[in-house]
C-alpha positions in Angstrom: 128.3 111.6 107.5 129.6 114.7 105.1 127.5 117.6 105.6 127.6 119.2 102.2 123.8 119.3 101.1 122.4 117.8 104.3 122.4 120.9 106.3 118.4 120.4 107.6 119.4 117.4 109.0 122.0 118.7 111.0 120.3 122.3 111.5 119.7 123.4 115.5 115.8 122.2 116.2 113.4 124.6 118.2 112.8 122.5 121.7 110.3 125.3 122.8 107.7 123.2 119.5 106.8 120.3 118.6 105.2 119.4 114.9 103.4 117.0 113.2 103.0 115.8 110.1 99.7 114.0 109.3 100.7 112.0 106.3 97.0 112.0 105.0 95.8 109.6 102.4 93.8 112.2 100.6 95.4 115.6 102.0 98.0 115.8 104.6 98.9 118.4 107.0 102.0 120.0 109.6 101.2 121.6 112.5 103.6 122.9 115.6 102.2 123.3 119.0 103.9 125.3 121.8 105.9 122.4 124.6 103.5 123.3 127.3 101.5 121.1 129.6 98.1 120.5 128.1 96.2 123.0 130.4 98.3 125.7 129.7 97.8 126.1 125.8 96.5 128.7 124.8 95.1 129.4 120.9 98.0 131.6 120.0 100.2 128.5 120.9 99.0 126.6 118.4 99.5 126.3 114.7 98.4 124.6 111.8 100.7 125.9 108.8 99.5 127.0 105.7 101.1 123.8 103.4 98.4 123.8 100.8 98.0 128.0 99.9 97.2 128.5 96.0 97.5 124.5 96.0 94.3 123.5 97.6 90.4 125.0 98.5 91.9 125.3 102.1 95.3 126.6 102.5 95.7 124.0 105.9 95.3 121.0 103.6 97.7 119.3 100.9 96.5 117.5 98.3 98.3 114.3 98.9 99.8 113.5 94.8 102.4 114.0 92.7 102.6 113.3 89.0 105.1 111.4 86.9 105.3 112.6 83.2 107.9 111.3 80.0 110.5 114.3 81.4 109.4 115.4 85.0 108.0 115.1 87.9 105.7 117.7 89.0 103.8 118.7 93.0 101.0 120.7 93.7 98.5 122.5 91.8 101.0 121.5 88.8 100.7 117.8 89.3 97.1 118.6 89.5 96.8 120.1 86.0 99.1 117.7 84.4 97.2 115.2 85.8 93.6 116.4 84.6 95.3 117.0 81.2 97.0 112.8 81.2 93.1 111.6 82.3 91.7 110.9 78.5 95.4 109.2 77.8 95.1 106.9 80.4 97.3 108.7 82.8 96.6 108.4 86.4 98.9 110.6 89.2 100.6 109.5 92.2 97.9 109.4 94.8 97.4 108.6 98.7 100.8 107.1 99.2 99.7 106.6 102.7 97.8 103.9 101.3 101.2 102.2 100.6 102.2 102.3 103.9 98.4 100.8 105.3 97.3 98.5 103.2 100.1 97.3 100.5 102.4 94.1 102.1 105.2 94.9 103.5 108.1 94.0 100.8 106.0 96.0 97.8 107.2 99.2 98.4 109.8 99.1 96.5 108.2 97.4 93.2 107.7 99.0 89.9 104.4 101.4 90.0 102.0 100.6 86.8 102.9 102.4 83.7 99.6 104.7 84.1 101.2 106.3 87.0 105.1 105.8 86.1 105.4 105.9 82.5 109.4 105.9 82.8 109.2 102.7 84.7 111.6 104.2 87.1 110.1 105.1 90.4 109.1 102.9 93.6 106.4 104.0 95.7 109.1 104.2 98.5 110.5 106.8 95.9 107.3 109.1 95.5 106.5 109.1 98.8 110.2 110.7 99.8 110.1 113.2 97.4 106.2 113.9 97.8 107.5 114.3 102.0 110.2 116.9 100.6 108.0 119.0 98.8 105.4 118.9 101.9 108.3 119.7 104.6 109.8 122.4 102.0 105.9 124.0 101.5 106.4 123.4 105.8 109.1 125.4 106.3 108.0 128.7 104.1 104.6 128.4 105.7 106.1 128.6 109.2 108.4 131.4 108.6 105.9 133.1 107.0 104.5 133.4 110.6 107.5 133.8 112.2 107.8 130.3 113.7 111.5 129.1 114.2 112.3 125.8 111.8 112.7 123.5 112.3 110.6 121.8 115.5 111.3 118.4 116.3 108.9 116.7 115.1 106.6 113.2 115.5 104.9 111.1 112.6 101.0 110.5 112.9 100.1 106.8 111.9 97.0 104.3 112.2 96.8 101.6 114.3 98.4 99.1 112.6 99.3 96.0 114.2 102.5 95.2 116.0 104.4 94.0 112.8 103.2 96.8 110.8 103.8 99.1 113.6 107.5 98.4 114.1 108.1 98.3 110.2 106.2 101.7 109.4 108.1 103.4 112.6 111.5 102.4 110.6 110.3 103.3 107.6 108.7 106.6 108.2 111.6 107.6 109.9 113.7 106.8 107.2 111.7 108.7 104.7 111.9 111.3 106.4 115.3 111.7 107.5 115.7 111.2 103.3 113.0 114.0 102.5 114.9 116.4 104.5 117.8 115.6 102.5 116.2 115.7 99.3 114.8 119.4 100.2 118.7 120.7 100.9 120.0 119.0 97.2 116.7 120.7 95.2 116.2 123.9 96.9 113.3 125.9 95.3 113.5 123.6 92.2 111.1 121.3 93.7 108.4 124.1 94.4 108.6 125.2 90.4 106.0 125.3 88.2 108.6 122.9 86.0 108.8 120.1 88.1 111.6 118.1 89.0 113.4 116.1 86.1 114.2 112.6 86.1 118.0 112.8 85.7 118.4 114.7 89.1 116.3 113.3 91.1 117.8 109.8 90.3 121.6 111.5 91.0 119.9 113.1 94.3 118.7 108.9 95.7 122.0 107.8 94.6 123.6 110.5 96.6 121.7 109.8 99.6 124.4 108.4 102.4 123.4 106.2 104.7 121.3 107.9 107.9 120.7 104.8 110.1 122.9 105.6 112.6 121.9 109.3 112.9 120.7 110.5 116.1 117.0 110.4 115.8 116.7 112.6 118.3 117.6 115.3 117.0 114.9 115.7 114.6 112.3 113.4 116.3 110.3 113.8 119.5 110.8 110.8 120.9 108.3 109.1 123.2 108.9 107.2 126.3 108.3 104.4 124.7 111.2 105.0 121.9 108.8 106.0 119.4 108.8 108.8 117.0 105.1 108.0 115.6 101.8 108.7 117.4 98.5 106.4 116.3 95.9 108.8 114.9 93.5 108.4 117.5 95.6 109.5 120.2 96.6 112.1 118.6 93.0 113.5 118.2 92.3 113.1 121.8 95.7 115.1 122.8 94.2 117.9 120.9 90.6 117.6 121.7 90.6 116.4 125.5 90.8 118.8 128.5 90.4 117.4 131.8 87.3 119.0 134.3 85.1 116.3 134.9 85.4 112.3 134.4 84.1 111.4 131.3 84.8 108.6 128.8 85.2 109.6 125.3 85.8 107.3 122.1 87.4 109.2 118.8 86.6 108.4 115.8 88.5 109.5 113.3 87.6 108.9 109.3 89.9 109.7 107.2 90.6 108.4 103.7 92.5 105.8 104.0 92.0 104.3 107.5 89.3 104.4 109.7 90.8 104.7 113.8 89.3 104.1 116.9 90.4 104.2 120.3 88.7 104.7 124.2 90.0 107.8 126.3 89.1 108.3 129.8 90.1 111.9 131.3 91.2 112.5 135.1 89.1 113.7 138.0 89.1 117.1 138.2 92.4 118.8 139.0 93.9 115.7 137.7 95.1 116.6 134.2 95.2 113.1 132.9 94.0 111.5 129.6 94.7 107.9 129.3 93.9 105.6 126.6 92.3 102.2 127.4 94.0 99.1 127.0 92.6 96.9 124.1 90.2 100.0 122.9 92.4 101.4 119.8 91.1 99.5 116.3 92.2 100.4 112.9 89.6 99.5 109.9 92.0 99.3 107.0 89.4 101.0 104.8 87.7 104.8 104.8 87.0 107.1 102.2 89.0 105.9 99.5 87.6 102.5 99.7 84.0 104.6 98.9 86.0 106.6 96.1 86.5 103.2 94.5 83.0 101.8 95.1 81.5 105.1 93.1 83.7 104.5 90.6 83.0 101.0 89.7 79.1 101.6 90.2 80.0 104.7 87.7 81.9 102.3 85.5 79.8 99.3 85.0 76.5 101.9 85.2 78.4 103.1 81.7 78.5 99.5 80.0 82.2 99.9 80.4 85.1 97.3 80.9 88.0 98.8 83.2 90.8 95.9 81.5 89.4 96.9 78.0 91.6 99.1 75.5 88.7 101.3 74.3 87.6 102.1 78.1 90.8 103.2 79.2 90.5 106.8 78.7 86.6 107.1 79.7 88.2 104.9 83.2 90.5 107.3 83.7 88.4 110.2 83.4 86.2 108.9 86.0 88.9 107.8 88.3 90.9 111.3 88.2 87.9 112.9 89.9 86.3 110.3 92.2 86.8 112.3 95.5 85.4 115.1 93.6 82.2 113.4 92.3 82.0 111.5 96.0 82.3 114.8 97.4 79.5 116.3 95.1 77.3 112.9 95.7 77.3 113.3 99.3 76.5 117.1 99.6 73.6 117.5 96.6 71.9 113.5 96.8 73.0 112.9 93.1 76.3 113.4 90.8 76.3 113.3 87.1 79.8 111.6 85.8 81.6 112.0 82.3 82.8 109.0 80.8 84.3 109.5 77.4 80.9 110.2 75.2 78.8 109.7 77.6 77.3 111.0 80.9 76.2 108.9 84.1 74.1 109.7 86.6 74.2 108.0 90.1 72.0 109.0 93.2 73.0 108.5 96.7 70.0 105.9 97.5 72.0 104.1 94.3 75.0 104.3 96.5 74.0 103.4 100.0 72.0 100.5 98.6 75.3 99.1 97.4 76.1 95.6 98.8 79.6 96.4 99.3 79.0 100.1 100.0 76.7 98.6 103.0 79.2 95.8 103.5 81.8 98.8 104.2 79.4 100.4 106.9 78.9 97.2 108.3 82.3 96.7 109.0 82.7 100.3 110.2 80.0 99.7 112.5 81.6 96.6 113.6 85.4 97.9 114.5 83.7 100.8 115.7 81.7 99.2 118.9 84.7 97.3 119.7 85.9 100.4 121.1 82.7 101.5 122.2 81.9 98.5 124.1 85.4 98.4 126.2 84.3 102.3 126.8 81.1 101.0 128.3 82.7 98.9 130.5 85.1 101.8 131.9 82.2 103.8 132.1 79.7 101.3 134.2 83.1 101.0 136.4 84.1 104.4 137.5 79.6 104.7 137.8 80.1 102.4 140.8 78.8 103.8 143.9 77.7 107.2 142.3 74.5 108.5 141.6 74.8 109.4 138.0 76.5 107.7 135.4 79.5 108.7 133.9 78.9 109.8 130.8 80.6 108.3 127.3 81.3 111.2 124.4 81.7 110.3 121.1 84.1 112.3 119.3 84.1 112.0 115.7 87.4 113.4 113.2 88.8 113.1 109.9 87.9 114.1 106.2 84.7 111.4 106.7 83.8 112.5 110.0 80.4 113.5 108.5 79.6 110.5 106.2 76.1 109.0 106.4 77.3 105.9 107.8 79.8 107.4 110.1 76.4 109.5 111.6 74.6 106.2 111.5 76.7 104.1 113.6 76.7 107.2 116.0 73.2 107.4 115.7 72.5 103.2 116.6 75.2 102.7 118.9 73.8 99.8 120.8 74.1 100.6 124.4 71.6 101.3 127.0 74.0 103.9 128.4 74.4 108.4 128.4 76.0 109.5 125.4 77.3 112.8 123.6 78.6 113.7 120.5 81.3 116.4 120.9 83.4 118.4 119.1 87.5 119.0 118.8 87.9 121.5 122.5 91.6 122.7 121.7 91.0 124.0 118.0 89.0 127.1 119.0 90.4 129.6 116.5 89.6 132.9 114.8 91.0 132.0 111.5 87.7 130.6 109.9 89.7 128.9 107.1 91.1 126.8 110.6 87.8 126.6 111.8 86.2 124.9 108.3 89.1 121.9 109.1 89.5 121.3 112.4 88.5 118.2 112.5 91.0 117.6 109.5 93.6 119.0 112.0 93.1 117.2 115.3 95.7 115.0 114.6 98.3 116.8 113.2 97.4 119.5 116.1 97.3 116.5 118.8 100.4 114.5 117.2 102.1 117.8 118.4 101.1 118.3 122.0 103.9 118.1 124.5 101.4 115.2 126.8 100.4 112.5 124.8 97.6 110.1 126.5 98.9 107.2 128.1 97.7 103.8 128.8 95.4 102.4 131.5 94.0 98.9 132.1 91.0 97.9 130.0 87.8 96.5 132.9 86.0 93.3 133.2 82.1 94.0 132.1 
């Protein structure tokens, strides 16, 4: 394999880091953590990098979208602009491409994207998601220099739980993507930070130019499990980063983010035992999280306008609405009520409206559902290592993600079922005195976790 423009890929790794990148559906984000056991990390030894400053409200999270226009293809607060400028044209950007990889089948990523988002009728989604990856691991590598961090770490891939098939494809493919995004960073340089954007001519000479990398050491850039992985589920990522041994508890994450909804059962060591281990059976994946409620607002928006999303006339007013649906979500959830432009017109929607919703109850139903099937094998641990003791072993409920605080996601904490102690805790290794860290922790335990030296391993699930 030439080196000419490849040079990251070949570049010396830090083995004293580890990072993560947290492909996020609606922002995603890298952090490197210090290779030291568990107990011994310390606050300084951990880092989430500042990806998304003068980008995003927090500088720790990146706004997961790029957007395609007739000459360019732009990143960042750019793609942002462009895109709120496109919305009354129909236009629509680029957005949580880790939806592609969770919920699309398995041969789509390479089709044609809709003319909305790709109006050159060029681009795959495999496409965007490599060169959104480049412009996150080139924003990556100023950030961490910018703190004097040596880059680049090896590095591991946060995932859902997918299923086995899905699993084995998406650890291929994510590694592909990024081994390509690294590549795509050494051939653009700081052309793919500018304000200009990238323009379609070069970036279709840069894919054409991409060799061949499926016999390059992975190793090299990947910290590889001992299980031959490169990926980490989400869930056990959040518990490496929120788990320290001390007494024997049971603790089931939760984490919500936008475009999956994890789950998995943790049990930690006796004390002096610093073990975390997840429980066999416990780790669900709910194909479905905040996005899915993005969507559900805006059709309730939609039809609350008179409005037909197929028909000509609507198409701009759709768009408008659908540009800013995590926005007007967002606003719905924090102040009861959120008023909506729709071409000439203005609609109002309260969050009773919402939560009445058949399928917006339909959603927390199934939440609720996936979620007890971890709880419930938890349970069981629980009631097992209680044997013989006078006081039960307690189960903690850990919830993390972007929709950690959603009224369903509090509900089905709130009714969990059992006749049995619970708490609900809190991330314990993102203590920081960076409050802008503080505001997103929960937005960081997997990213953070993903790159902890000790991942959890796996113990038997127990008979009720």
């Amino acid at each position: 394999m030439a080196k000419s423009w490849i040079q990251r890929l070949f570049q010396k790794r830090d083995y004293t880091h580890i990072g993560c990148i947290d492909f996020g559906t609606a922002y995603s984000k890298v952090s490197i953590v210090a290779s030291e056991m568990s107990e011994d990390l310390m606050a300084q030894d951990i880092h989430g990098l500042a990806i998304g400053r003068d980008v995003s409200t927090n500088p720790f999270l990146l706004p997961s979208l790029l957007y395609v226009d007739e000459d360019t293809v732009r990143f960042g607060a750019h793609a942002e602009t462009a895109a709120r400028r496109g919305e009354r044209r129909g236009r629509a950007p680029f957005m949580s491409p880790k939806q592609y990889l969770s919920t699309h089948a398995l041969d789509e990523l390479d089709d044609r994207l809709p003319v909305e988002i790709d109006p050159t009728e060029g681009y795959s989604a495999r496409k965007l998601i490599t060169l959104y990856l480049a412009f996150l691991l080139r924003r990556a590598e100023d950030a961490a220099r910018e703190i004097k961090l040596d880059w680049p770490p090896r590095f591991r891939i946060a995932r859902p739980a997918w299923d086995r098939e899905r699993a084995d494809w998406g650890e291929t493919t994510l590694r592909t993507l990024v081994r390509h995004a690294f590549i795509l960073v050494d051939r653009f340089g700081d052309d793919i930070l500018s304000k200009e954007g990238l323009a379609h001519d070069a970036i279709h000479e840069a894919f054409d130019a991409i060799p061949d990398t499926s016999d390059f050491p992975d190793e090299e850039i990947f910290e590889i499990s001992e299980t031959g992985t490169a990926t980490v589920p989400e869930a056990t990522a959040v518990a490496a980063a929120s788990l320290r041994p001390g007494e024997r508890r049971v603790v089931v994450v939760a984490d919500i983010g936008g475009g999956t909804s994890d789950f998995a059962a943790f049990v930690t060591g006796r004390p002096g035992h610093n073990v975390v281990a997840e429980i066999e059976g416990s780790a669900c994946v709910l194909r479905q999280a905040g996005d899915f409620l993005d969507m559900q607002l805006r059709r309730l928006l939609v039809n609350k306008a008179g409005l037909l999303p197929d028909d000509p006339a609507a198409r701009g007013a759709v768009a408008m609405i659908r540009a800013r649906q995590r926005s007007l979500k967002e606003t719905l959830f924090a102040e009861g009520r959120v008023v909506a432009e729709a071409g000439d017109q203005f609609v109002e929607m309260t969050l009773e409206e919402f939560l009445a919703d058949e399928h917006v109850q339909a959603f927390a139903g199934r939440l609720r559902d996936t979620f007890k099937q971890s709880v419930d094998l938890a349970v069981d641990f629980a009631r097992y290592l209680s044997q013989g003791s006078h006081t039960q072993v307690r189960v903690d409920i850990l919830p993390t993600g972007g929709g950690h605080d959603l009224p369903m996601v509090r509900e089905m904490i709130r009714k969990i079922g059992h006749d049995w102690r619970f708490s609900t805790i809190a991330p314990e290794l993102l203590a920081s005195n960076n409050d802008d860290f503080n505001a997103v922790s929960r937005q960081l335990a997997v990213s953070v976790g993903g790159a902890v030296l000790e991942l959890p391993r796996q113990v038997g699930a127990v008979a009720a």
